[in-house]
C-alpha positions as CSV (number, residue, x, y, z in Angstrom):
1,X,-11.9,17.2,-21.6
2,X,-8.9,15.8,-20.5
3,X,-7.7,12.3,-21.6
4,X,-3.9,11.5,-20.8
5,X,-2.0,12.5,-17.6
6,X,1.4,12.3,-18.0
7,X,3.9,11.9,-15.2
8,X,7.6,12.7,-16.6
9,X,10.5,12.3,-14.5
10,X,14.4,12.1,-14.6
11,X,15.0,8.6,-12.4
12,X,13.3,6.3,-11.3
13,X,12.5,7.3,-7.3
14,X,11.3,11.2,-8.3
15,X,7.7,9.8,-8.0
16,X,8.6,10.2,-4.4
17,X,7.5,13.6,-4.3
18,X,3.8,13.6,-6.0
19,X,2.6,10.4,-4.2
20,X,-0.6,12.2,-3.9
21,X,-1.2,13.9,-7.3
22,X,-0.3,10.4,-9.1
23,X,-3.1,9.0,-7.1
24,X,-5.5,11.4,-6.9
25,X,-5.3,11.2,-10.6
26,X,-5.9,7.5,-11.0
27,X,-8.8,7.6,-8.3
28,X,-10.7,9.5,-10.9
29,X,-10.1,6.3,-13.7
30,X,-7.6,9.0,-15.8
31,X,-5.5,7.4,-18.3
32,X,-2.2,8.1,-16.4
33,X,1.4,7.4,-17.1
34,X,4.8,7.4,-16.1
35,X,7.8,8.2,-18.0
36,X,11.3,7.7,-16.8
37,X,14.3,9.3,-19.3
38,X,17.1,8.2,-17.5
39,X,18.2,4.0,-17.0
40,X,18.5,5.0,-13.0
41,X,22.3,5.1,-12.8
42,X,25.5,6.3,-13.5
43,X,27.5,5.5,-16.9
44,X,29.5,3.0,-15.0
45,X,26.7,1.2,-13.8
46,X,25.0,1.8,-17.1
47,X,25.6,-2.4,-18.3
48,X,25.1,-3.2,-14.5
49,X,21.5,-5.0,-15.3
50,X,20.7,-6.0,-11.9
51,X,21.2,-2.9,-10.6
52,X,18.7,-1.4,-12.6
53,X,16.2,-3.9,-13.0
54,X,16.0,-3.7,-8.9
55,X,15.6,-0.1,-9.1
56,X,13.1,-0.4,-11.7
57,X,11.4,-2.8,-9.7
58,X,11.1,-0.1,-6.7
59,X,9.4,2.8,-8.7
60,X,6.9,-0.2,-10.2
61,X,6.1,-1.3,-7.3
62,X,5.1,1.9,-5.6
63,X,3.6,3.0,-8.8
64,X,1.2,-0.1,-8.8
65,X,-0.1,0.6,-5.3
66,X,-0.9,4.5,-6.6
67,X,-3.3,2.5,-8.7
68,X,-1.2,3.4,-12.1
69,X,-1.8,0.9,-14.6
70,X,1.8,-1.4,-15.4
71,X,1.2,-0.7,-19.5
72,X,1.3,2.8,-18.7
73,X,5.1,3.0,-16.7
74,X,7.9,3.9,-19.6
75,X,11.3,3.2,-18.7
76,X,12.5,5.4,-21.4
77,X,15.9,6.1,-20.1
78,X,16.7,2.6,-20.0
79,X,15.1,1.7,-23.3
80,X,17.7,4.5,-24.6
81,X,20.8,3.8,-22.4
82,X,21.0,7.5,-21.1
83,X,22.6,6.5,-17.3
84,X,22.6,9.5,-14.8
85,X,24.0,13.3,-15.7
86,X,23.6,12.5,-19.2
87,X,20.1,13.3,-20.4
88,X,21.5,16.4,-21.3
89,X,23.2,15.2,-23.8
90,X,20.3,13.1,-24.9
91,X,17.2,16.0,-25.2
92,X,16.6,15.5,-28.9
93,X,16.2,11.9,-28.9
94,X,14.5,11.8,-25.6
95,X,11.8,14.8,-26.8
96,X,11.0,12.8,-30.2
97,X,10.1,9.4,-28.5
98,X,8.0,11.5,-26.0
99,X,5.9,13.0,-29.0
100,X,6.0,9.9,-30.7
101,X,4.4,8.6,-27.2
102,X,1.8,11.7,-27.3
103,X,1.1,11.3,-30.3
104,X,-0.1,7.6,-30.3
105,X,-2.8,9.1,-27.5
106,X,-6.0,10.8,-29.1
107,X,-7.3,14.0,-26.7
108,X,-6.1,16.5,-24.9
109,X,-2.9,16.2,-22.4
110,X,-1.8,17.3,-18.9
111,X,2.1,17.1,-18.1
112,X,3.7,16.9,-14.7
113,X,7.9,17.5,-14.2
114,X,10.2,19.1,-12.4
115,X,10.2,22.3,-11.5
116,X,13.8,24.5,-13.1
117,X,15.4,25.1,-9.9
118,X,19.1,23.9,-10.6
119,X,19.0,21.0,-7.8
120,X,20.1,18.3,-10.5
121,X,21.3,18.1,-13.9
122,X,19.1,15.9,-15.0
123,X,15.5,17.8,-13.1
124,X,16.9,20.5,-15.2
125,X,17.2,18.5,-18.4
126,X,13.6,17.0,-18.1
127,X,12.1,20.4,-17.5
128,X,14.1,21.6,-20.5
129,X,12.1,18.7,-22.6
130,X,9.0,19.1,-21.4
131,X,9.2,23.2,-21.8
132,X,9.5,22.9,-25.4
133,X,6.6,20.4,-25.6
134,X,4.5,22.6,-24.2
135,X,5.6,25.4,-26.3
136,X,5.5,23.1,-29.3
137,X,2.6,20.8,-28.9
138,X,-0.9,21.9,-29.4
139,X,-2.5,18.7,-27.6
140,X,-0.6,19.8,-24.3
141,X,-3.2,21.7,-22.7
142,X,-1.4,22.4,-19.2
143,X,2.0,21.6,-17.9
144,X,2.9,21.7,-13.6
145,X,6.4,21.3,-12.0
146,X,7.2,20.4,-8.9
147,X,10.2,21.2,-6.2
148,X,12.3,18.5,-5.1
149,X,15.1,20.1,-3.9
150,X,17.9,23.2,-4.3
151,X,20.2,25.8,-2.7
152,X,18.5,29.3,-3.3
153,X,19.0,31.3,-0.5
154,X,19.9,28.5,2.2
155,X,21.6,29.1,5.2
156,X,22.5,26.5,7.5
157,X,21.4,23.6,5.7
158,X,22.8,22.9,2.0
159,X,19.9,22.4,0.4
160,X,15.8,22.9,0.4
161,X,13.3,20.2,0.0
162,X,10.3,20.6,-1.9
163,X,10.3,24.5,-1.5
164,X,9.7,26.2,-4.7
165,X,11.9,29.2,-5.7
166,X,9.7,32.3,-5.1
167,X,8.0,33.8,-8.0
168,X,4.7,35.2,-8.7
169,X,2.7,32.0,-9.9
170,X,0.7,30.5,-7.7
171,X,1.0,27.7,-5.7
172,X,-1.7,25.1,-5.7
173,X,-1.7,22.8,-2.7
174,X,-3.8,19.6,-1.7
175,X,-4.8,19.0,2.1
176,X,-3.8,14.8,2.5
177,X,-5.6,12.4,5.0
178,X,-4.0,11.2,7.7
179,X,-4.2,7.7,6.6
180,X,-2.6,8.9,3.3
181,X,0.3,10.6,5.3
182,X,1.3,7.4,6.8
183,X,0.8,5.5,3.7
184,X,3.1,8.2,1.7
185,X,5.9,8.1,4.7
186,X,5.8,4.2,4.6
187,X,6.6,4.6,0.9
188,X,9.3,6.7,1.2
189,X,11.6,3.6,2.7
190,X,11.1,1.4,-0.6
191,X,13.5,3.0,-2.1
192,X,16.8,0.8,-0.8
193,X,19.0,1.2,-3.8
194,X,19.4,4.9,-3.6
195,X,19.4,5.0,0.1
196,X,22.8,7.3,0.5
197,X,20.8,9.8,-1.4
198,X,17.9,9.2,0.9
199,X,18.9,9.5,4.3
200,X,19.7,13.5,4.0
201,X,16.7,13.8,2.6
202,X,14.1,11.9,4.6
203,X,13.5,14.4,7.6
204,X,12.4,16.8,4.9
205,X,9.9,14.7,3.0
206,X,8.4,13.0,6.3
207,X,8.1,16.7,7.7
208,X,6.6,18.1,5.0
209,X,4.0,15.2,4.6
210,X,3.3,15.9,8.0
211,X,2.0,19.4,8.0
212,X,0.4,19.4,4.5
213,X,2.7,21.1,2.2
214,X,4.0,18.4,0.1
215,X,3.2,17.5,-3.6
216,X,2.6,21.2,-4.2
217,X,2.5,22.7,-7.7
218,X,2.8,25.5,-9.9
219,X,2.1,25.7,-13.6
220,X,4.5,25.9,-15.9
221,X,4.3,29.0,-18.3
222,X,4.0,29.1,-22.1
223,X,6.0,31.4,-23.4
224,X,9.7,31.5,-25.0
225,X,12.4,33.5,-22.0
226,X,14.0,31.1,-19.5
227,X,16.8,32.5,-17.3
228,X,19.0,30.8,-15.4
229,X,17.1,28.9,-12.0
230,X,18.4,31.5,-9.5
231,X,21.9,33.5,-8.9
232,X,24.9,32.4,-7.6
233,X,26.0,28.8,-7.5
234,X,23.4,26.1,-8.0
235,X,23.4,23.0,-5.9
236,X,24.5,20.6,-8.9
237,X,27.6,23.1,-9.8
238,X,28.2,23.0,-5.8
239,X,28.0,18.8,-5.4
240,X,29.8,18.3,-8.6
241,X,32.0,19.4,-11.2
242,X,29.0,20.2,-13.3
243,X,28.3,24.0,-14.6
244,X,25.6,25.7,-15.6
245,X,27.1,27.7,-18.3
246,X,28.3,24.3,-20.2
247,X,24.8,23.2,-20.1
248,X,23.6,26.4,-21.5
249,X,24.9,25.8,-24.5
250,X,22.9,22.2,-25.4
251,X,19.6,23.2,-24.0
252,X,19.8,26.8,-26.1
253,X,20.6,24.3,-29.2
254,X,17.8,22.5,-28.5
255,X,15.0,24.4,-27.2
256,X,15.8,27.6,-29.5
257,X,14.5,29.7,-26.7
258,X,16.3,33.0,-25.5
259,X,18.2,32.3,-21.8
């Protein structure tokens, strides 16, 4: 039997893209939560406490109307000052308080993140943290990522949204309602803070709502090799000065699993 759900992302927003799992998942009265390791911006903004108290106030919002219960929605992150592109630097800390959090919870556990596709620094990061949970922690039954977005094998466009790096696992899917699909796009455009971030990616989101292929997963295996997301330049080492190599080198220090 399963008694926890747990929901970990890097910033508040990334709910965006399991609108429908997070609610399936409280429809059926499971004790569901949300965990959020980064404060929601960047280390100049980190003292900025309006800025991230109204971005706070975006995911909660949305979060409420998926029927998630306000106890359960962690602002981590922010509890721990870790501002954007820095969780990185933060996975011990962050990966203690998240077992302390487990922990406290009697029963068995289900983890959803995102998927290791080199998009974002911090995507990466969470994965990273939740990996070695799963690895690590007996009470984690099953772990699923999800796609938000990358740059394997993209031709015109930069980037691919919600379009999971091919591999051999499989893909598990849920057909939405049509009220759902308009409920989920009206969603989307809550998120006004962030909203330079959000205009590229819209289309994408709205499209794949549309035709049933969004909030897809794939489970996240238990075992000890990780390799690098995909070959050639990822997105984050293409957007910013960020390299893959450099983070190597903290999440093999942490994780103690061969890359």
């Amino acid at each position: 039997m399963i008694n926890n759900i747990f929901f970990i992302f890097s910033h508040q927003d990334d709910e965006f893209g399991l609108f429908n799992v997070i609610e399936k998942a409280t429809k059926k009265q499971q004790n569901v939560f949300v965990i959020y390791l980064t404060s929601g911006f960047k280390t100049k903004n980190k003292n900025n406490k309006k800025k991230l108290q109204f971005r706070d106030k975006e995911s909660f919002k949305i979060l409420l109307k998926l029927g998630v219960n306000p106890n359960n929605i962690i602002f981590l992150g922010k509890q721990l000052n870790i501002p954007f592109y820095a969780l990185y630097k933060n996975l011990n800390t962050v990966y203690q308080n998240i077992n302390k959090l487990l922990k406290k919870h009697k029963g068995k556990h289900i983890i959803y993140t995102h998927a290791w596709e080199g998009g974002n620094e911090d995507h990466d990061a969470c994965y990273i943290i939740v990996r070695k949970i799963l690895y690590h922690n007996l009470k984690v039954i099953k772990c699923f990522e999800f796609s938000q977005y990358h740059n394997y094998k993209t031709k015109i466009l930069p980037f691919k949204v919600q379009n999971f790096i091919p591999d051999k696992r499989k893909i598990h899917k849920t057909k939405i309602k049509f009220y759902d699909k308009i409920k989920y796009i009206s969603y989307l455009f809550n998120y006004t803070s962030q909203l330079y971030i959000w205009f590229p990616i819209y289309p994408f989101v709205i499209r794949k709502i549309l035709i049933n292929d969004y909030g897809n997963l794939k489970r996240v295996n238990k075992n000890s090799i990780i390799v690098k997301p995909h070959e050639g330049k990822l997105l984050y080492e293409k957007l910013r000065s960020s390299r893959y190599e450099y983070f190597k080198k903290y999440f093999l220090n942490f994780i103690k699993l061969k890359f």
